[in-house]
C-alpha positions as CSV (number, residue, x, y, z in Angstrom):
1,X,67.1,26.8,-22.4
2,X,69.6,24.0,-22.0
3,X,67.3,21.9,-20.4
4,X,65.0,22.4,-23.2
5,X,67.6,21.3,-25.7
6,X,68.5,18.3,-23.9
7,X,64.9,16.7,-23.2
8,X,64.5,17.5,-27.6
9,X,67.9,15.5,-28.0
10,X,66.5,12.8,-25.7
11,X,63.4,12.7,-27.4
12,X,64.9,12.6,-30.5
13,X,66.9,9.7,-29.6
14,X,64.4,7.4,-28.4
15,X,62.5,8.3,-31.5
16,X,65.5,7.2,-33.0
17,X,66.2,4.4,-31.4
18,X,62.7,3.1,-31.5
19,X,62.8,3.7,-35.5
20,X,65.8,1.4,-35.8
21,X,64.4,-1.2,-33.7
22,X,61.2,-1.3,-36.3
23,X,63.1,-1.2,-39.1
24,X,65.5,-4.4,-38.3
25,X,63.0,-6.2,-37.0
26,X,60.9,-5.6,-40.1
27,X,63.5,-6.3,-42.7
28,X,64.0,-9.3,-40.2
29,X,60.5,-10.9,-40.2
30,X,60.7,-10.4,-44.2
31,X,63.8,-12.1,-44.4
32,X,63.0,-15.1,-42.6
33,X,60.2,-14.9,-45.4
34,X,63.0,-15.6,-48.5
35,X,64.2,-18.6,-50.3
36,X,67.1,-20.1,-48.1
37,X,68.9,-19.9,-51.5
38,X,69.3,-16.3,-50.7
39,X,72.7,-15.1,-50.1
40,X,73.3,-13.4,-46.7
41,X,75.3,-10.2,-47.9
42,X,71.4,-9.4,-49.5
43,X,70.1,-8.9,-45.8
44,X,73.1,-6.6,-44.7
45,X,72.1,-4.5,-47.5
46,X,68.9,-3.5,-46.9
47,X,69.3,-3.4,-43.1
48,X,72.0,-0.5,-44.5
49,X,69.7,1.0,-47.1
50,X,67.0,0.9,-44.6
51,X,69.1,2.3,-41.8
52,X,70.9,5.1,-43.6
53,X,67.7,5.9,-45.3
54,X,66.1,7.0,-41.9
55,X,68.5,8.6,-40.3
56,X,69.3,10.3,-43.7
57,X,65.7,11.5,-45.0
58,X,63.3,10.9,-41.5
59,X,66.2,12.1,-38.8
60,X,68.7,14.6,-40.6
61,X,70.5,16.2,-37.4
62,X,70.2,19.9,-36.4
63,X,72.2,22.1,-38.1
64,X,72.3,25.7,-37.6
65,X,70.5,26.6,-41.0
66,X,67.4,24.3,-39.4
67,X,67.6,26.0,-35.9
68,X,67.1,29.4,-37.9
């Protein structure tokens, strides 16, 4: 059983992991893509949008009323 739980947390975190690392260097390939005129606080943003949207809607973590 605790084995088990541990290899789904593992697996979850390189799911995670892997996630993030798609998602910045997306947002980074499109942002190489803007107008230089762009201001920089712009990128921060959606890395954070993207970011907390993820781990927000695709990754919630366990809670005991999922577990049930």
């Amino acid at each position: 059983m605790i084995v088990e739980r541990l290899y789904a947390l593992q697996t979850n975190l390189l799911e995670d992991i892997a996630a993030s690392a798609i998602l910045f260097i997306g947002i980074s390939l499109l942002w190489e893509q803007t107008p230089a005129a762009w201001p920089q606080p712009i990128y921060y943003i959606a890395l954070a949008v993207g970011l907390f949207g993820y781990f927000e809607a695709v990754s919630p973590p366990e809670t005991a009323d999922r577990e049930a």
